[in-house]
N, C-alpha and C positions, 0 to 999 in steps of 0.2 A: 149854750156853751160856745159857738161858732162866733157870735157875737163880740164874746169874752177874748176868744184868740185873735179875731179880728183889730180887736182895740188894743190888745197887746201886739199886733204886730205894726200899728202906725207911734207904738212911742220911738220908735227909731228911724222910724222910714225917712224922714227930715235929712238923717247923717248919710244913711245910706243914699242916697239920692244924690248928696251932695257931693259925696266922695266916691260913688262907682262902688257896684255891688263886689268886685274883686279886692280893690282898695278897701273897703269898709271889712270884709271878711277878715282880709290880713291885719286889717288896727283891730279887730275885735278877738282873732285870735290869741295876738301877742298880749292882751293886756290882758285876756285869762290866765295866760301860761306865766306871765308876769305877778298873778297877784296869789297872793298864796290861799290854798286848797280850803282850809278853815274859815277862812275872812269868805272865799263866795260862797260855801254853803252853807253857815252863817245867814248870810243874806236872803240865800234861798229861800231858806225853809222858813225865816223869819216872814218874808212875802208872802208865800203860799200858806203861810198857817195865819194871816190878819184876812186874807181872800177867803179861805177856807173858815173863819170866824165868822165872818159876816154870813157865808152862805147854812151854817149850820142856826144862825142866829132863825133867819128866815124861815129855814127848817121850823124852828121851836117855837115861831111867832104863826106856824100856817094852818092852827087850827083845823085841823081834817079836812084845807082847802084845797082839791090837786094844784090846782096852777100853782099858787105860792110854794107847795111841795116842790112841787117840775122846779122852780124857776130858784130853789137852795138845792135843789140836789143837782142842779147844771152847774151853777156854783162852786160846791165842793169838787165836782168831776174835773171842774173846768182846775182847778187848784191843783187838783194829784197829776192831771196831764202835764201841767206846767212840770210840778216837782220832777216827775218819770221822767220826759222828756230833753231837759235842760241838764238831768244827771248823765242820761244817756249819752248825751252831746258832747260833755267837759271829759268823761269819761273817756269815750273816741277820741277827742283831743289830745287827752296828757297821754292816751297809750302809743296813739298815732305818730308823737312828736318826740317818745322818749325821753317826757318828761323830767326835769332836775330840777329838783325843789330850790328854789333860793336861798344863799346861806345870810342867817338870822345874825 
């Protein structure tokens, strides 16, 4: 699973780098608080349930093997951490900030 957050944490590491870990927070802030609440979790769940796919696949492909077991059930873990975690985050965000939804 460590592996899994690891590799999720360099799809971005490019911009952040680029931009300064403060600058990068503030453009990533705004353009959650910008996008509306449906459309990114929507996306979320859509990610973490194709992650959580593959890892339950392995599950069902692992034949009473532990490792194959271990390494779909790191998978799915690795998926619900993401979902928890990313909820918890927007979460803090839109209560942090006072949230006002965009008028449609």
């Amino acid at each position: 699973m460590s592996v899994l957050v690891a590799a999720r944490n360099f799809q971005s590491a490019w911009l952040m780098r680029s931009l300064g870990e403060h600058v990068y927070r503030d453009w990533h802030v705004q353009r959650v608080q910008e996008t509306r609440v449906s459309l990114y979790l929507f996306c979320l769940f859509a990610q973490t349930a194709l992650v959580a796919a593959v890892g339950l696949a392995v599950i069902c492909f692992a034949d009473q093997h532990l490792v194959p077991l271990a390494v779909g059930l790191g998978i799915v873990i690795y998926a619900a951490a993401v979902t928890f975690y990313t909820l918890l985050s927007v979460w803090r965000l839109r209560r942090a900030s006072g949230y006002n939804p965009p008028e449609v």
